[in-house]
Phi, psi and omega in degrees: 000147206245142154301140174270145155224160168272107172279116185233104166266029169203146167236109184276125173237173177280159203233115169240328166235127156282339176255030157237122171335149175184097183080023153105045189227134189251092190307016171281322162336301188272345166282180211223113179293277161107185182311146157309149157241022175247134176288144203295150191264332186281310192292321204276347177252029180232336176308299193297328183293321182258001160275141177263353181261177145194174188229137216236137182204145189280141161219078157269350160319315248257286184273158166334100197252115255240063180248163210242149170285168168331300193273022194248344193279346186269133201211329175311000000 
């Protein structure tokens, strides 16, 4: 009988500051920020001075609604 042993090839740590250095470099530096996903706050109050509506809609509507029979919700 051969001993098993556990092979782990990759090592992941926690991230706890981005704005501390390492090898004079901050990896908040290296990441690729990418697009705003919020609408400009100025554009959106410019929206409303020149529309007189607007429209407000929940959206949970939005995504995929799931339903399951009775004898399917108990899983315990």
């Amino acid at each position: 009988m051969t001993d098993a042993k556990a092979i782990f090839d990759t090592y992941k740590t926690g991230v706890f500051n981005g704005s501390a250095r390492y090898d004079g470099t901050a990896l908040n530096e290296c990441r690729d920020a990418g697009p705003a996903l919020q609408n400009d706050v100025v554009e959106i109050l410019l929206y409303f001075r020149l529309h007189g509506i607007a429209v407000q809609a929940d959206i949970t509507q939005m995504f995929l609604q799931i339903v399951l029979n009775e004898k399917d919700l108990d899983v315990t």
